[in-house]
Backbone bond lengths (Angstrom), bond angles and torsions (degrees), N, CA, C in turn:
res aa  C-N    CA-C-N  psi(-1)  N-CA   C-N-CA  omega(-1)  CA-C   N-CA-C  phi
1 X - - - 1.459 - - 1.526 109.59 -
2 X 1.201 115.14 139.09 1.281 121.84 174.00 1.189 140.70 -76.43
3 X 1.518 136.45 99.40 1.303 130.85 -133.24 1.797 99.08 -79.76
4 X 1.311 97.62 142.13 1.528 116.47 173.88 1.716 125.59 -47.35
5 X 1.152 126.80 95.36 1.252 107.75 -171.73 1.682 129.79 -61.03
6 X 1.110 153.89 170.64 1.316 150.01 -128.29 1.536 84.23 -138.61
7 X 1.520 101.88 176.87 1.129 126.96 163.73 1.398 142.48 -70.62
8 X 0.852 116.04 133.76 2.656 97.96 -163.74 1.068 88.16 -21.90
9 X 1.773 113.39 -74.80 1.924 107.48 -154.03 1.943 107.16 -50.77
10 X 1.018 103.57 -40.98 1.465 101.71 -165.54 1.532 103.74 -64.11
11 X 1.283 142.42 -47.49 0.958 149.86 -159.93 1.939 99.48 -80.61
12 X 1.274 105.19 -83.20 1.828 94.39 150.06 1.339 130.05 1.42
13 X 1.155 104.36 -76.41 1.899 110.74 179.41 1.633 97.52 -75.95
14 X 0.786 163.74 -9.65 1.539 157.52 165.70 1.694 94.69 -80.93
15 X 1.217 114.44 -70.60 1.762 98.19 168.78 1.329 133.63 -33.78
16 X 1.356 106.02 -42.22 1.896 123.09 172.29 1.379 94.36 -55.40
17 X 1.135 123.76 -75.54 1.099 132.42 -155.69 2.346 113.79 -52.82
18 X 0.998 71.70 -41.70 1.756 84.59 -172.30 1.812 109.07 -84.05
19 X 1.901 110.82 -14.97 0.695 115.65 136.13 1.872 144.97 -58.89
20 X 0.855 112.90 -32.96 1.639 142.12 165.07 1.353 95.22 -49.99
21 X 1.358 103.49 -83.38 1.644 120.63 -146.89 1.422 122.90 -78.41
22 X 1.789 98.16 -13.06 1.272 111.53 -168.69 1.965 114.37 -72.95
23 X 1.358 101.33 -141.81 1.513 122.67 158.88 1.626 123.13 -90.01
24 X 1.351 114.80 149.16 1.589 96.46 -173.87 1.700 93.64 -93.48
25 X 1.265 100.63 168.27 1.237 112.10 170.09 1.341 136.53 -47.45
26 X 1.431 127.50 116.72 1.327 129.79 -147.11 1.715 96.52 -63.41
27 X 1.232 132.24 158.08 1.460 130.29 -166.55 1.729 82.86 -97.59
28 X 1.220 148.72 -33.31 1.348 120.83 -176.93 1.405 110.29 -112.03
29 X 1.189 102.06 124.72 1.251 107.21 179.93 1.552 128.76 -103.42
30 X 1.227 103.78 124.07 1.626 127.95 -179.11 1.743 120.99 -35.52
31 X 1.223 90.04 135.89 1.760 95.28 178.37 1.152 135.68 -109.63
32 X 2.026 108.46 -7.85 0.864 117.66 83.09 1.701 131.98 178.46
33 X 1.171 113.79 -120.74 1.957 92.62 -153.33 1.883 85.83 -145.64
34 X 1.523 99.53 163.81 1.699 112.17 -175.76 1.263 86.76 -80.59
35 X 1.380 116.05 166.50 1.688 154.08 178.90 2.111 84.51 -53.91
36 X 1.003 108.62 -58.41 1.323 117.81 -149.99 2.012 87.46 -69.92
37 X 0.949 91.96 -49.13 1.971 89.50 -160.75 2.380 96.63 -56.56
38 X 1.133 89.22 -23.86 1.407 96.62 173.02 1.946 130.29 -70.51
39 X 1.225 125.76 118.93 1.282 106.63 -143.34 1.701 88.48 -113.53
40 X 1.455 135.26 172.15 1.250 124.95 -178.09 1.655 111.50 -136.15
41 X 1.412 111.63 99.04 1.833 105.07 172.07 1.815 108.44 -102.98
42 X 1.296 107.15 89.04 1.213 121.36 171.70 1.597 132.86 -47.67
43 X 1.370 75.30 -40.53 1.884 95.23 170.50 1.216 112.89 -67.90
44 X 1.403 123.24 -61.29 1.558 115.19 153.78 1.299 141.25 -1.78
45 X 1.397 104.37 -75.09 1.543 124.59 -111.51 1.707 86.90 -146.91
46 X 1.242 142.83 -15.43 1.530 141.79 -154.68 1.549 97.02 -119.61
47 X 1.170 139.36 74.88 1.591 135.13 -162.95 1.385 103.40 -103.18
48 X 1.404 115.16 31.02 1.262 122.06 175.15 2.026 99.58 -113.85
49 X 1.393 115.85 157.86 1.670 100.10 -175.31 1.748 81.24 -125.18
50 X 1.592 86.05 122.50 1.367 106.03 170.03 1.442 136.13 -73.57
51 X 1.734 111.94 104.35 1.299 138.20 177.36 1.326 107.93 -90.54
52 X 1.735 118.64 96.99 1.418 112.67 157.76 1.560 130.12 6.70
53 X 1.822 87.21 -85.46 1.311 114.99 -156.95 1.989 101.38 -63.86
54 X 1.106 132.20 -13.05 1.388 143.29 173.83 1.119 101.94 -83.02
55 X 1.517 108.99 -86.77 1.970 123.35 168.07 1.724 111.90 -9.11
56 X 1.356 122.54 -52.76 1.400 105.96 -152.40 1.293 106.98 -93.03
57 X 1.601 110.90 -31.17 1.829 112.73 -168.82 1.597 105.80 -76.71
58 X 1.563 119.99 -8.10 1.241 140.55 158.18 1.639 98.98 -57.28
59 X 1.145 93.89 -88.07 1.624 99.00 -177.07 1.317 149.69 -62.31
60 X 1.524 99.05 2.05 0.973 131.53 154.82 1.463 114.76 -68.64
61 X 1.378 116.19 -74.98 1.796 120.01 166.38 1.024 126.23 -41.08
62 X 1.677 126.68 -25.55 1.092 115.81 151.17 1.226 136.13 -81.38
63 X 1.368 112.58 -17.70 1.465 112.08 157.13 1.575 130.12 -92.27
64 X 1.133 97.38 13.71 1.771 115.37 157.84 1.360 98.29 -64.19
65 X 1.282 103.44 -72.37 1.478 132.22 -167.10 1.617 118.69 -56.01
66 X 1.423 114.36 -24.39 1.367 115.26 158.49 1.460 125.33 -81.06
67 X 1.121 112.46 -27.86 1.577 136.17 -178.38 2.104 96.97 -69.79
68 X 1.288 112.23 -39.54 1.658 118.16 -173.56 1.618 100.92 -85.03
69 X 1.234 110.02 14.13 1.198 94.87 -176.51 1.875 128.28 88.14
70 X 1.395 120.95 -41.78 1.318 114.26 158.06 1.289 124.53 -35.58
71 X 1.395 100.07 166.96 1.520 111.32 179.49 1.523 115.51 -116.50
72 X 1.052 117.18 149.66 1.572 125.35 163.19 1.234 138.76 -112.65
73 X 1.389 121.13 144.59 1.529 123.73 -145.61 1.331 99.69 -81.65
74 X 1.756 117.99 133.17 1.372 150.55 -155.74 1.471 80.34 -39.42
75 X 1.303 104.20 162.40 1.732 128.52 -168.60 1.923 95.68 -109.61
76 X 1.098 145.56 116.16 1.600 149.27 -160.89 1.734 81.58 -69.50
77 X 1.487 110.14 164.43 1.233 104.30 169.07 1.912 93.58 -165.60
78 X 0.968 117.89 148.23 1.504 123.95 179.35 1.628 122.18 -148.89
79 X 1.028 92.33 121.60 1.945 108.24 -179.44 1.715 116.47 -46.81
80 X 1.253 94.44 104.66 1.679 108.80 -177.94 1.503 113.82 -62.04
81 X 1.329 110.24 -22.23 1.794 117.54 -157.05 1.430 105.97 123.03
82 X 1.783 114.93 -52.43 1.897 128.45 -174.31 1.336 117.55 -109.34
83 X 1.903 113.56 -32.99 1.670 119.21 -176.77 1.498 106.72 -147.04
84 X 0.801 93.38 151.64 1.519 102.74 173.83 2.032 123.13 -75.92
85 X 0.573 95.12 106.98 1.431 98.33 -163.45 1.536 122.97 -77.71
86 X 1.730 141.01 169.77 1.353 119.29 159.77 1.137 107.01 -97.10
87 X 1.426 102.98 139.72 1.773 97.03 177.55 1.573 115.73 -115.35
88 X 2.061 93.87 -8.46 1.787 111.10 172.12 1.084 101.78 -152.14
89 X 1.452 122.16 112.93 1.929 136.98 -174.10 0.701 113.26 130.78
90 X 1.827 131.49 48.82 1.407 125.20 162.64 1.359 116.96 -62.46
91 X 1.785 119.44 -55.19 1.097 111.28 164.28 1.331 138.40 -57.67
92 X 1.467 115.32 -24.41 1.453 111.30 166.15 1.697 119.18 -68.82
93 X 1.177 114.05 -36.59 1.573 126.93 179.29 1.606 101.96 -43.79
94 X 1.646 104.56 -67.24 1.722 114.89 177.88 2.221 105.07 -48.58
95 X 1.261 116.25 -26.25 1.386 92.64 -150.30 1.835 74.01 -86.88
96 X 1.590 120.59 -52.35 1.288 109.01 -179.52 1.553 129.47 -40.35
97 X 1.343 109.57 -32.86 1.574 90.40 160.63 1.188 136.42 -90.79
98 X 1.584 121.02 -3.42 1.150 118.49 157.73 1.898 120.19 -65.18
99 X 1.316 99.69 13.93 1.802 87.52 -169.31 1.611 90.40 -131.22
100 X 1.515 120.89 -54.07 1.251 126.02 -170.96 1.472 119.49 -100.98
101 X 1.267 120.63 162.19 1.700 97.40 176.20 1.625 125.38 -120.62
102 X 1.010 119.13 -148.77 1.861 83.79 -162.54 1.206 123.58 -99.96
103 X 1.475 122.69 35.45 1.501 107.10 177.15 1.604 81.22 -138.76
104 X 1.228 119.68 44.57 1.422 136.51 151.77 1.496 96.79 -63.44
105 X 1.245 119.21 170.66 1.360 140.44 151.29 1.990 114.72 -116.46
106 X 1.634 119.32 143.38 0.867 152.91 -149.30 1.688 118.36 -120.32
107 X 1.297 166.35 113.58 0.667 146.68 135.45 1.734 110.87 -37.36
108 X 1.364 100.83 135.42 0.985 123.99 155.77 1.822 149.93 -176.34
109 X 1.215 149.21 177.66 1.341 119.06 -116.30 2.171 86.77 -159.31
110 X 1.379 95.82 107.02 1.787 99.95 -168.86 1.817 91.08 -76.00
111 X 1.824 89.86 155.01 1.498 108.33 -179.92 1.594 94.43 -125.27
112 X 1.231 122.12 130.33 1.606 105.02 174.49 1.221 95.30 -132.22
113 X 1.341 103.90 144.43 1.927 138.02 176.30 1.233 144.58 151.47
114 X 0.515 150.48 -152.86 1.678 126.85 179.42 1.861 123.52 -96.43
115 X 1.369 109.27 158.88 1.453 113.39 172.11 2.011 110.89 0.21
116 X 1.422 80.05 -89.03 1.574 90.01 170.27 1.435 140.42 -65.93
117 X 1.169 105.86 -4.25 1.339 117.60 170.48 1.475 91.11 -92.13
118 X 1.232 157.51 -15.35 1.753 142.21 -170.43 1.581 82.15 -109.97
119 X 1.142 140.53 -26.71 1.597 116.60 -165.19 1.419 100.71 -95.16
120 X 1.431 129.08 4.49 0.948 140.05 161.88 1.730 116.44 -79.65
121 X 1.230 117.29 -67.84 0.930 140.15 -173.26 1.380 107.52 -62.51
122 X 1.406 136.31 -31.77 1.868 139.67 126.40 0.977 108.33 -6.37
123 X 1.522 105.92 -77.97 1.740 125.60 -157.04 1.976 106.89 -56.42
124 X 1.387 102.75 -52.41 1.368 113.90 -179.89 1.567 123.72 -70.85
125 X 1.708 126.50 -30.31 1.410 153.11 117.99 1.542 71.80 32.47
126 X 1.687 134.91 110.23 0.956 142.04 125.92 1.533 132.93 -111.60
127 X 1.386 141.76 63.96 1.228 153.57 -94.09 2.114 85.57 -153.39
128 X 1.753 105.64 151.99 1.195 109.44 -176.16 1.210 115.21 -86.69
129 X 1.639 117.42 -9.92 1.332 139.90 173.66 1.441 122.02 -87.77
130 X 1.150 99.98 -0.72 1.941 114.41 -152.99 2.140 91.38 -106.47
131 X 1.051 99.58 120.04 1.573 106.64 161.79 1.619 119.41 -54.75
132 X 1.605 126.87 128.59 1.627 98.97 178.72 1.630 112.15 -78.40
133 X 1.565 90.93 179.54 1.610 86.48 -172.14 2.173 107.45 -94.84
134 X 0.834 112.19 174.02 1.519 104.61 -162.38 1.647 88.90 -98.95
135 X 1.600 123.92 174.90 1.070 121.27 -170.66 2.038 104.40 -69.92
136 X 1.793 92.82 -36.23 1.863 83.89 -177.48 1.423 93.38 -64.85
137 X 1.101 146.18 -58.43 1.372 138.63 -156.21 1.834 124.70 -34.14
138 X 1.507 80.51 -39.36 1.879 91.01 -171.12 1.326 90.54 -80.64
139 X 1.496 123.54 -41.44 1.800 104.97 -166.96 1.264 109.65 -75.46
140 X 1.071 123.29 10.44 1.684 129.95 -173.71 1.894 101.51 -110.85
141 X 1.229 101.81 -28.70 1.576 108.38 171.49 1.527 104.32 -90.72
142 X 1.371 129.16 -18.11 1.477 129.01 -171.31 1.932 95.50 -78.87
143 X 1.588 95.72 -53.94 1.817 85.57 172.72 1.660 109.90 -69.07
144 X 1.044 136.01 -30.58 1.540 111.53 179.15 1.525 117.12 -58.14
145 X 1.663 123.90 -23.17 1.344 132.22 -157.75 1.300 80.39 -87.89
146 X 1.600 125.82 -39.11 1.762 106.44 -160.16 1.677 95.89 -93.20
147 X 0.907 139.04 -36.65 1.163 107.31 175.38 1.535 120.73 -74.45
148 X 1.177 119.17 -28.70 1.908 129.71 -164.33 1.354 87.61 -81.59
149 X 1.400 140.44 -48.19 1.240 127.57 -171.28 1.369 142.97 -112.71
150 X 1.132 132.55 -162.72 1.169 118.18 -174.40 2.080 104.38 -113.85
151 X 1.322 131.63 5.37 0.670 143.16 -140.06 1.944 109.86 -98.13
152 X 1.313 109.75 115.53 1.364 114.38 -175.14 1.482 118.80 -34.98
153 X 1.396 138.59 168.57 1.087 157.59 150.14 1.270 107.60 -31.71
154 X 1.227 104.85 -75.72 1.387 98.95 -166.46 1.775 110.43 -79.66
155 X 1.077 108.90 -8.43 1.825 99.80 163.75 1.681 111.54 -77.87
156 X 1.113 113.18 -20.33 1.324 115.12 -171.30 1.852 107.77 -84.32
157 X 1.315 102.08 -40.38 1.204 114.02 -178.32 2.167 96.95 -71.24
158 X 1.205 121.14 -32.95 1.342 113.52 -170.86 1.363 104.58 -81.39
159 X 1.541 127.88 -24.65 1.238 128.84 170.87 1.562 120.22 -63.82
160 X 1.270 112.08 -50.22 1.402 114.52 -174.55 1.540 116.29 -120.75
161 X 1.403 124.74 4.46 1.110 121.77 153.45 1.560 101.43 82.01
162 X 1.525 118.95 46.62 1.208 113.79 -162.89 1.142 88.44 -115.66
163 X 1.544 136.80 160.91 1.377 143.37 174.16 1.526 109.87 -45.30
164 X 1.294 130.13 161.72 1.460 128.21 141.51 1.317 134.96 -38.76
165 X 1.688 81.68 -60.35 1.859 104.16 177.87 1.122 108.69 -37.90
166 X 1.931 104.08 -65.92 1.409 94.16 -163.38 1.005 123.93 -103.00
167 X 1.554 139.17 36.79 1.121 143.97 112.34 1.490 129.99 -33.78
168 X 1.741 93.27 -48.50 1.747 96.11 -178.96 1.603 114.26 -74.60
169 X 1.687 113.47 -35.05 1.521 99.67 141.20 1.159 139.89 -50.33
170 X 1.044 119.50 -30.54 1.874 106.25 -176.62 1.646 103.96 -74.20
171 X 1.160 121.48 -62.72 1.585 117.78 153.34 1.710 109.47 -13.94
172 X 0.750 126.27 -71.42 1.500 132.47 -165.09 1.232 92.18 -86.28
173 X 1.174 154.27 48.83 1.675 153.10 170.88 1.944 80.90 -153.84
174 X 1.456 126.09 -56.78 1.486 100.75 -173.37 1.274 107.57 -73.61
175 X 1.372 135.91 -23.20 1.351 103.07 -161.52 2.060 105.23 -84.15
176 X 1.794 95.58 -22.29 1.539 92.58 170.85 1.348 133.38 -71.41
177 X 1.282 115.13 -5.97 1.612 136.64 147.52 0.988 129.27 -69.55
178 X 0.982 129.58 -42.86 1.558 151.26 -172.24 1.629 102.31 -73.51
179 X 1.417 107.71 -62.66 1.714 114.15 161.14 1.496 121.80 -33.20
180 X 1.434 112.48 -43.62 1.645 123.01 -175.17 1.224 90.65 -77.75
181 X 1.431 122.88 -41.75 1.676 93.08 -145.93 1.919 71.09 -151.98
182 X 1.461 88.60 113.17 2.073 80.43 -177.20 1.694 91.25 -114.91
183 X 1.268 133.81 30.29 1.414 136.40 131.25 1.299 141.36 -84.13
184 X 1.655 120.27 -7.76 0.970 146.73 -131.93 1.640 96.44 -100.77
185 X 1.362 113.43 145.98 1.688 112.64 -179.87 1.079 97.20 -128.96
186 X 1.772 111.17 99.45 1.348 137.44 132.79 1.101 120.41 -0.66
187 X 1.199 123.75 -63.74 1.476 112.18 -156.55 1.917 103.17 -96.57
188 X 1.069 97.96 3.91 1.672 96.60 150.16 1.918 114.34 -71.91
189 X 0.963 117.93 -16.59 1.185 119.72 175.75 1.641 112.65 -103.71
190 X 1.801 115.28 143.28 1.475 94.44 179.58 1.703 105.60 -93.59
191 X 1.093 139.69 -136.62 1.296 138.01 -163.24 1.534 98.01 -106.27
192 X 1.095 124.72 -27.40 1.545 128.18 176.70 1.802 95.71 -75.82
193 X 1.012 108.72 -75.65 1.272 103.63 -167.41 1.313 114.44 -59.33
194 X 1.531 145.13 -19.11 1.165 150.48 153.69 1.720 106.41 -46.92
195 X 1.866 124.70 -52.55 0.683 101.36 175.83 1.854 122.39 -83.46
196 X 1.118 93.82 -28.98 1.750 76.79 -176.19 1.935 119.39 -60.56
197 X 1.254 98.50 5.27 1.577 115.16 -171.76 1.602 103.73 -88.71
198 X 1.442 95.54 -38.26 1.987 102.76 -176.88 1.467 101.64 -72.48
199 X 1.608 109.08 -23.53 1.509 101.09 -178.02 1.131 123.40 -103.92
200 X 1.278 129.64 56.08 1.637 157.87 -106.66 1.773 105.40 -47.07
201 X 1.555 112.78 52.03 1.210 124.07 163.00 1.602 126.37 -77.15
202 X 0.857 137.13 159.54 1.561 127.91 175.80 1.723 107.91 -83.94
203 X 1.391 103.65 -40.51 1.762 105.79 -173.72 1.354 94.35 -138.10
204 X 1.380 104.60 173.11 1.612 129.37 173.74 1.761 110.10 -67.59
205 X 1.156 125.98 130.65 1.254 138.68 -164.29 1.305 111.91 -68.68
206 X 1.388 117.42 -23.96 1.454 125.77 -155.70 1.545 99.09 -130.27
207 X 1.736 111.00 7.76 1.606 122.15 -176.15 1.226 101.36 16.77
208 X 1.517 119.48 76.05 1.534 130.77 173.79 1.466 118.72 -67.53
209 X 1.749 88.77 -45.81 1.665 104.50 -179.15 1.829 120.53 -49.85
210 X 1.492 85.67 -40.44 1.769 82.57 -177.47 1.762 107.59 -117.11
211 X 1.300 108.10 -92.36 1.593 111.17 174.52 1.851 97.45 0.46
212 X 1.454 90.43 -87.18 2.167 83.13 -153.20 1.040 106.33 -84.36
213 X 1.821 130.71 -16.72 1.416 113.92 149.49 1.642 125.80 -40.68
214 X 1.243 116.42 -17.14 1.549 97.38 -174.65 1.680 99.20 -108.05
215 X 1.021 110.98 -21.08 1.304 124.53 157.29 1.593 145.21 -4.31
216 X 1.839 73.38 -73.51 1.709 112.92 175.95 1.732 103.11 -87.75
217 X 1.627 105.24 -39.11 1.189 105.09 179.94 1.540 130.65 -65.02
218 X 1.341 119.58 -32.73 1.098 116.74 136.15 1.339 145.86 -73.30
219 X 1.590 132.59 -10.75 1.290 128.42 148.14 1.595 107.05 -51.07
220 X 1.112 128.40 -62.16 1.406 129.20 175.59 1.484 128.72 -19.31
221 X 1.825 86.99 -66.44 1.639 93.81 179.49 1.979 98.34 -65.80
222 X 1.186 133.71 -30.43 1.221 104.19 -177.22 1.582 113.11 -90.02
223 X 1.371 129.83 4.39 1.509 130.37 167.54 1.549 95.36 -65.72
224 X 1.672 125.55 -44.80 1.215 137.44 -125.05 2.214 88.03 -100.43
225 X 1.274 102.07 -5.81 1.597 96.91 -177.21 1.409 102.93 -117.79
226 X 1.715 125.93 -13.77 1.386 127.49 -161.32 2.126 92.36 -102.30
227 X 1.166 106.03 -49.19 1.556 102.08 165.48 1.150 166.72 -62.71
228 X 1.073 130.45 107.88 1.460 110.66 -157.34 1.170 132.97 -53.73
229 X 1.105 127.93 151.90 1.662 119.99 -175.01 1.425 117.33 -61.92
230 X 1.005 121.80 -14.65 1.696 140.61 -166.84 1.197 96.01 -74.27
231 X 1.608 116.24 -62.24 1.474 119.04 170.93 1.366 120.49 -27.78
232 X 0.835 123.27 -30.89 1.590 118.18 -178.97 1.460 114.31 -79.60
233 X 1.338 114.94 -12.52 1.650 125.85 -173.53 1.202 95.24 -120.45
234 X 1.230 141.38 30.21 1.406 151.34 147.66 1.521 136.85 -156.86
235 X 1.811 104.45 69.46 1.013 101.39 -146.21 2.033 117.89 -86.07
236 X 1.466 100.23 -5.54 1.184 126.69 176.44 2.076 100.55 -53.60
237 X 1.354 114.29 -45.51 1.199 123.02 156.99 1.513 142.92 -41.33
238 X 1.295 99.36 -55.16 1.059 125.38 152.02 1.700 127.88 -36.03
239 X 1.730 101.13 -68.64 1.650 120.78 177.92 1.312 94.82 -57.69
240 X 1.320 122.30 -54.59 1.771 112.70 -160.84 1.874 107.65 -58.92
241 X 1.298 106.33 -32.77 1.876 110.30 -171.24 1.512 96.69 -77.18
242 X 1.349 123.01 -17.18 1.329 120.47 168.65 1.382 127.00 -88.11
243 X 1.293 123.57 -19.39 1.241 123.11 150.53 1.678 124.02 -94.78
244 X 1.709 115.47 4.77 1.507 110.29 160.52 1.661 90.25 -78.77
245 X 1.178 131.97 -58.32 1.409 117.96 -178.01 0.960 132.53 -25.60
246 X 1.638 119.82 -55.48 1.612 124.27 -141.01 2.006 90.92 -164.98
247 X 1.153 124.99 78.13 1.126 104.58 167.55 1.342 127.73 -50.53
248 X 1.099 88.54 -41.40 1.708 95.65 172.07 1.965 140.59 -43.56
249 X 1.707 90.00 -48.13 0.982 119.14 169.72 2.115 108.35 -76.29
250 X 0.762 91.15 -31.40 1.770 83.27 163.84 1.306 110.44 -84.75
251 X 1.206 130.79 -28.02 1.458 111.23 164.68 1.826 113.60 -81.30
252 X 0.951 98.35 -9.49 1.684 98.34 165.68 1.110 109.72 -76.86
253 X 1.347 124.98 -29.85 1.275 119.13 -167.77 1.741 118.27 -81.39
254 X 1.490 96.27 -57.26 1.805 111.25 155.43 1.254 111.96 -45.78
255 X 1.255 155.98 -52.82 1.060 120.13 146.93 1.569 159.16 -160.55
256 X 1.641 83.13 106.29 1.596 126.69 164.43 1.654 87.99 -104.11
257 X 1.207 147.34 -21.23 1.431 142.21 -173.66 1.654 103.72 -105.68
258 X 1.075 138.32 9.92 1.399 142.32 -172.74 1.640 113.45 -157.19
259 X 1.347 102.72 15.99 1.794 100.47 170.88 1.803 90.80 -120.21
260 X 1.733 85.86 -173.99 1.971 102.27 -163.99 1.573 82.91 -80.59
261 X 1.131 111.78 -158.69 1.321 119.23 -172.56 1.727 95.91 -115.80
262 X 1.759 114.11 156.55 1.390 100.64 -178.01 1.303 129.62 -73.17
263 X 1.233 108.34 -1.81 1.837 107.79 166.69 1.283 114.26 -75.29
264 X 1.175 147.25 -14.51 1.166 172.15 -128.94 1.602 105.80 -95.77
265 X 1.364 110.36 -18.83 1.999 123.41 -162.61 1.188 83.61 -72.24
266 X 1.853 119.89 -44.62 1.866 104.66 -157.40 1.012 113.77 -79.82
């Protein structure tokens, strides 16, 4: 049976730990290694939130693209203490095993430093193979860095491009959590629900997480079947058919893409 994976922090501190106790890092490092010698902590290390309907037509193109013969850019990989792990190529990992099988060999490309230095180096993972992350995505990776790590404001903010502000809120939302409940695992909560929790609410006001998360998530998947794929490599095209539509709605759109974020008041 397949053991249950944990929570960031939980999974995190089990890495620390096996880091510690383990082997040190082999002095030569590999260029590269089979599917199998490669190990996967998703919870970690994956600061992207996995949508099917995105995930596969991704991984699909890249496994077009392995199947034609191209190549794909080295898979990140970092010394646990026992295996070498991915810490950037989830989607490439999935398209490689759909083509090769596992005692294939891989290009791939060592990161060395500690715990937090690879869950960093995930988050920042800007690669030609790599999907970007959406604006919720990074502020949802901006609170995992402040609570999981030890890592300043402004490194956190240079990693994921998250406001100041609300960086310096999330700080000031963990440590006022942490005070209530200094057993408590954070990263069971996402940054919405962390904050509407400091503001001794039961849920998020604007139930972002679900209600208009599924919302958007299904407008998406049907933008994502009515458009052409081209559209995405011309997006200047795109904006203009959205403001012959709806002027309005293009200025809704500009800006919701050029203001702080709404936690941002405290």
């Amino acid at each position: 049976m397949k053991k249950r994976a944990g929570t960031f922090l939980q999974e995190k501190s089990s890495l620390e730990c096996k880091r510690v106790t383990g082997k040190p890092e082999p002095k030569a490092h590999p260029e590269t290694l089979t599917l199998n010698q490669i190990k996967m902590h998703p919870e970690v290390f994956q600061h992207r939130t996995i949508i099917d309907w995105i995930s596969e037509p991704h991984i699909k193109e890249l496994t077009k693209a392995l199947e034609s013969g191209q190549s794909l850019e080295a898979i990140t990989v970092w010394w646990n203490g026992k295996n070498w792990t991915c810490i950037d190529g989830h989607h490439r990992m999935e398209a490689y095993r759909k083509v090769i099988d596992q005692q294939h060999s891989i290009p791939v490309k060592v990161f060395s430093g500690s715990v937090d230095d690879a869950i960093t180096k995930a988050a920042a993972g800007n690669t030609k193979d790599k999907l970007p992350m959406s604006r919720n995505e990074k502020r949802e990776a901006a609170w995992r860095l402040t609570i999981g790590t030890e890592m300043s404001k402004a490194e956190v903010q240079a990693v994921t491009g998250t406001s100041d502000r609300t960086i310096a809120n999330m700080r000031l939302v963990k440590g006022k959590l942490l005070k209530a409940h200094p057993e408590a695992d954070l990263s069971e909560l996402s940054w919405l629900a962390a904050l509407a929790q400091s503001k001794g609410k039961e849920s998020v006001d604007i139930d972002w997480d679900e209600r208009n998360e599924e919302q958007a998530q299904e407008l998406a998947k049907q933008l994502a079947k009515h458009l052409p794929k081209k559209t995405r490599r011309s997006p200047e095209i795109l904006a203009r058919a959205i403001e012959i539509y709806d002027t309005r709605l293009a200025s809704g759109l500009y800006e919701y893409w050029n203001t702080e974020d709404p936690d941002d008041e405290d």
